[in-house]
N, C-alpha and C positions, 0 to 999 in steps of 0.2 A: 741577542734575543730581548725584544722589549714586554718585562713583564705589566703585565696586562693585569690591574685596580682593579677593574669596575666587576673584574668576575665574583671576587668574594666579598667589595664594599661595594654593591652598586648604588649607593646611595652618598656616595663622598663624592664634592662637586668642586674640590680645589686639592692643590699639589702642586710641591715645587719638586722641582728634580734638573736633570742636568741634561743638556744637549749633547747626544754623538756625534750627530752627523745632519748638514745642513745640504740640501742639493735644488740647485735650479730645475723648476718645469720649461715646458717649452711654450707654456702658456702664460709664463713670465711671473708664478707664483714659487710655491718655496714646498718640497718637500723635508720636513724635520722632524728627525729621530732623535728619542728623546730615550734615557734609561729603564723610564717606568708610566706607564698612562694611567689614566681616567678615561677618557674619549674613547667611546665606542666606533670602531671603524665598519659600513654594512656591509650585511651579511647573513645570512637565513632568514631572508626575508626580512629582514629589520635595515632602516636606512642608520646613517652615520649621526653621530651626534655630532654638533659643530660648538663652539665656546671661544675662548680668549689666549691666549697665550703670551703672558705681560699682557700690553695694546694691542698685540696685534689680533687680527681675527683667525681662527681656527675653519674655514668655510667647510672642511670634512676630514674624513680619515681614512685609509684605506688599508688593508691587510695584506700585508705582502711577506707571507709564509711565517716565518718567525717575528717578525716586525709588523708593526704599527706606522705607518705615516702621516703624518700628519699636515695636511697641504692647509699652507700658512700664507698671508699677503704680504711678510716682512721674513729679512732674511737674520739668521741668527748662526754665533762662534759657536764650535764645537766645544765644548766645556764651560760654555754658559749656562750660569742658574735662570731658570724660566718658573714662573707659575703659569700653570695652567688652572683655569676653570672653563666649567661645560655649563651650556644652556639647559639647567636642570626643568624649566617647564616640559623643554622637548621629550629631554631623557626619560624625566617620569612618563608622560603620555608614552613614549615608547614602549616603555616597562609595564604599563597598564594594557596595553594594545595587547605585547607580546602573550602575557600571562596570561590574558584571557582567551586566546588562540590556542594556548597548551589544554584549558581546562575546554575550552568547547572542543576540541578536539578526541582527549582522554574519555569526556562522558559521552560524547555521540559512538567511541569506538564500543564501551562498553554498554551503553544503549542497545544500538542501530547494527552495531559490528561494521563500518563504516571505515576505512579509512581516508586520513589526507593523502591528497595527492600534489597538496598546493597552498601555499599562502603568500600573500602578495600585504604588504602593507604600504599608502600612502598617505600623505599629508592629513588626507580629509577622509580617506576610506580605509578597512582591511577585508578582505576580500579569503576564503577559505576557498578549497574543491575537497569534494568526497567522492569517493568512487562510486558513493551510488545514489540515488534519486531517494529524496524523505519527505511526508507527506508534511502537511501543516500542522498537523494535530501534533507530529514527530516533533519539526518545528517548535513549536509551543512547549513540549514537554521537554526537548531539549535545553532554553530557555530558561525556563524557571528550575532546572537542576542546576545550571551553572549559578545561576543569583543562589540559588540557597546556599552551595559551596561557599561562595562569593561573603554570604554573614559566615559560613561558620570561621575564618579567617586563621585559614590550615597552614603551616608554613608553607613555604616555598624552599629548596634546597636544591646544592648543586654540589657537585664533587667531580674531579679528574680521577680518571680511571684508565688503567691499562686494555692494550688489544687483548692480552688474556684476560681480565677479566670479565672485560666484553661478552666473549662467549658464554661466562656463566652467569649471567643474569637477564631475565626477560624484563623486554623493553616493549612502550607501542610502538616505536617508531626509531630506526636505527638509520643513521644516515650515510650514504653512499661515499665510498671513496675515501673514508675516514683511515687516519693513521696516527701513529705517535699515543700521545696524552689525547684520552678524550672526555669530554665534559660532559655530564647527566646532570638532569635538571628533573627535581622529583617534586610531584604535589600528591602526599599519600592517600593513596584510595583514587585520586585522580587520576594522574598523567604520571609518566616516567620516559623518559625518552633523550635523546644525542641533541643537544644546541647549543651556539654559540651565545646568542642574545642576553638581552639585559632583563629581567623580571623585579616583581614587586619583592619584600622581603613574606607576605603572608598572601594570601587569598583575598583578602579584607580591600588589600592595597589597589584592587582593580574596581572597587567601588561599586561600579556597575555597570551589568551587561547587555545589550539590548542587539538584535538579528535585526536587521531595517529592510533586507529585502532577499531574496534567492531565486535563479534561474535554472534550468537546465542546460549541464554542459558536459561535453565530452561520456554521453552515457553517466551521469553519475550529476550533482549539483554542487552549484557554487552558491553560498552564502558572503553574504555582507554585515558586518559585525562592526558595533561600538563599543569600546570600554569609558567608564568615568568620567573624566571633563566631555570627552568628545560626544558621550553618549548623553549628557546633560543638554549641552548647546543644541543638538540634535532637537531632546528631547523639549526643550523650550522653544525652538524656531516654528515645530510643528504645532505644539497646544496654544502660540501666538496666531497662527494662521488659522486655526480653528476656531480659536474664539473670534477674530475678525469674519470669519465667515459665517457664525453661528450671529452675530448680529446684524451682518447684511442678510441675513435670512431672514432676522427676529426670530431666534429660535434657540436652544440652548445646543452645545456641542456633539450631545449626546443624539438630537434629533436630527443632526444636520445631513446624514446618508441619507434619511428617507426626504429629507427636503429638497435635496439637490436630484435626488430621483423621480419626484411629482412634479417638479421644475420640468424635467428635463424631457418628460412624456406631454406635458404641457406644451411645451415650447415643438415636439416633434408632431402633436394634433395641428396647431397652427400652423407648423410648414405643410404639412397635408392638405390642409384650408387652402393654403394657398397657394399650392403647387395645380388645386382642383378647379380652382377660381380661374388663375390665370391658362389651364389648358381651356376650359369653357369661353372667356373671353376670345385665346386665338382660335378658338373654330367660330367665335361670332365675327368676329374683327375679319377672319380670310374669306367668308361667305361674303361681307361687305365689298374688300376690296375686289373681289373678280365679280361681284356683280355692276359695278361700276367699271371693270376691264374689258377690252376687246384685244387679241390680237397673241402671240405668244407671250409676248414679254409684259411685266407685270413688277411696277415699283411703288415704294412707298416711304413716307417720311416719319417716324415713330416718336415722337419725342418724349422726352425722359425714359429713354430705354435705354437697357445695355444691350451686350452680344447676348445673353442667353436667352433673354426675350424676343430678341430678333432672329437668334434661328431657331424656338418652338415655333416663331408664326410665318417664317420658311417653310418650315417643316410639312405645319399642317396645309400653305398653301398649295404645293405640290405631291402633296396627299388626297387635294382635292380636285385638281387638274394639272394636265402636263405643261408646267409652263417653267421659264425662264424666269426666275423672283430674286427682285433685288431691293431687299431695305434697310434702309441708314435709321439708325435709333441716336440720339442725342442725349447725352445727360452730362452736366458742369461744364467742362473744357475739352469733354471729347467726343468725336462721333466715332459710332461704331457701324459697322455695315458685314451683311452677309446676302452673298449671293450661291442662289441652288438653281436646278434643275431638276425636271419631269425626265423618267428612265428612256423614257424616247427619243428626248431633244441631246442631239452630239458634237454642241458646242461644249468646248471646255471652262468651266467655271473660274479654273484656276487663272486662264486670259483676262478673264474679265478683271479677276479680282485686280491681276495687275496694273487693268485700268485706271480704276476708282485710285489704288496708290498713290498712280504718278499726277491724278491730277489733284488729290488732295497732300500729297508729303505723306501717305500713311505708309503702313507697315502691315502685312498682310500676306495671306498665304492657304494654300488645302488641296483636294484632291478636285480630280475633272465633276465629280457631284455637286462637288460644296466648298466652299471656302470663306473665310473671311478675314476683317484687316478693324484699325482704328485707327484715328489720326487725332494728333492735339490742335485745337484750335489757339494761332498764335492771337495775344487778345491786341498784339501791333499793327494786325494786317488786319485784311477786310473781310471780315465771315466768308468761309466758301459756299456758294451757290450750290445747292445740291440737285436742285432742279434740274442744273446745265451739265452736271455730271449724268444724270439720268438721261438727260436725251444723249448727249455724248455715247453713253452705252449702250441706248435704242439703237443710235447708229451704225456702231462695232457690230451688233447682233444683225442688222438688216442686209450688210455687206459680206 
């Protein structure tokens, strides 16, 4: 049974002790058991701490029932002295993460009357579930009970405890399946509850707490939670972004909602302008071209246009008469082209389009109404004639 450090020092980040047992993985690293650990192996949601052992690297641990293992990238004698040390940046952030998931946990049950149903911790995120949905306000007030906690800097305590005496004592949160010695992790007035993890030694240790976002999930809401360094860097990547954007606005940080919101209705008047403009132009532009048309078929050359300019003035030409419309728009390197039809006319559009494809190399495609395609103009070959495509297609339509 490898007794396990870190539960009542979690703050001790070296130890020499002695190798039992050294066994090959299949992944060609090294599981090793060792008398007594440091290394936190994961588990309740907390991942593995990783560290040193001598030189070699520690890459995790894992928990296998009474034991501790330790998957190492060098192989080691059974009755070898090793020191081990642990990558204590990680372990703290762990321990900061951890503990502050027990205390938002504890104060939202006695809040909100809420429980967890979930906690997930990774690299960059911690992520909670509550069985039930909390307003913002709740949010907010959840929040700033946890930081006041957080200064009054309450111990933290933990103790092994029997299955009997499990039964007589209330817990928030008891965990499933449990047997043998079991471990309580108490923050008085906060939390009290069954966990394996590593925590701070006080309240204080978690520094600070900050909620970054929450969704609704499973009937009930998931929060996303920072402790301490994490919740700093957080807390600096965003008041950098702010203040860069508060001066691409010329505006100070505070004003920058309502700036980016008179921008933004600004900038949706203008597309209005101009969604108004350009339907105006194609009902001038398609009264032009069929006044200058005879016949069903009806083409045109658009330059600097794309597909969506070219089929509003599709659109509205066969809005205005039943006809066969086919125009190429031009802009940089590529032409664009769409051809429609009048509800009358029971040629397929989609033939056509296959036309224009094969004789420009494009790409194109839609239904017997409408379709369209674009093709790159190679700048090694010779401009295609669009002209000669156009009568090529008078022709297909006349046969």
């Amino acid at each position: 049974m490898t007794k396990r450090l870190y539960y009542n020092s979690p703050y001790q980040i070296e130890l020499k002790t002695t190798v039992t047992e050294c066994r090959k993985r299949a992944d060609g690293l090294f599981n090793v058991l060792t008398a007594e650990t440091i290394v936190f192996p994961a588990g309740g949601g907390q991942p593995s701490d990783i560290g040193k052992m001598n030189n070699a690297s520690i890459v995790a641990a894992e928990d296998m029932g009474d034991d501790v293992f330790h998957i190492v990238d060098a192989i080691f004698d059974p009755g070898e002295t090793v020191t081990i040390t642990i990558d204590w940046n990680r372990r703290f952030d762990h321990s900061q993460q951890h503990t502050g998931e027990h205390m938002v946990s504890g104060i939202a049950h006695s809040l909100f009357s809420v429980k967890n149903v979930g906690f997930h911790m990774g690299t960059d995120y911690v992520t909670i579930d509550f069985d039930k949905m909390l307003t913002k306000e709740q949010i907010n007030e959840l929040e700033m009970a946890v930081n006041r906690a957080i200064l009054m800097d309450i111990p933290v305590r933990s103790k092994i405890i029997s299955m009997e005496e499990l039964s007589t004592i209330s817990l928030r949160k008891k965990a499933d399946g449990i047997s043998g010695a079991i471990r309580i992790v108490d923050i008085e007035g906060i939390d009290s509850c069954t966990c394996c993890g590593t925590h701070t030694l006080t309240t204080g240790g978690v520094g600070l707490l900050k909620i970054t976002d929450s969704m609704k999930h499973r009937g009930g809401i998931r929060l996303w939670m920072t402790c301490g360094m994490r919740a700093l860097v957080d807390y600096s990547g965003k008041h950098d972004t702010l203040i860069r954007l508060g001066k691409h606005f010329s505006t100070r940080w505070q004003n920058l909602e309502a700036a980016i919101l008179s921008q933004e209705k600004e900038l949706a008047d203008m597309r209005f302008e101009a969604k108004r403009r350009q339907l105006r132009y194609c009902e001038l532009r398609a009264k032009e071209l069929l006044s200058n048309t005879s016949g069903q078929f009806i083409a045109a050359i658009e330059s600097d246009s794309e597909i969506e300019e070219i089929k509003l003035l599709c659109d509205r030409i066969i809005q205005e008469e039943d006809k066969i419309t086919l125009l190429f728009g031009t802009k940089s390197d590529t032409i664009y082209y769409c051809i429609a039809r009048g509800s009358e006319v029971d040629i397929s559009m989609k033939t056509l389009c296959l036309a224009v494809n094969a004789a420009l190399s494009g790409k194109g495609g839609g239904r017997d109404d409408i379709a369209q395609g674009s093709a790159k103009i190679d700048p090694c070959l010779p401009t295609p004639d669009l002209n000669m495509v156009i009568a090529n297609i008078r022709n297909i339509i006349h046969k």
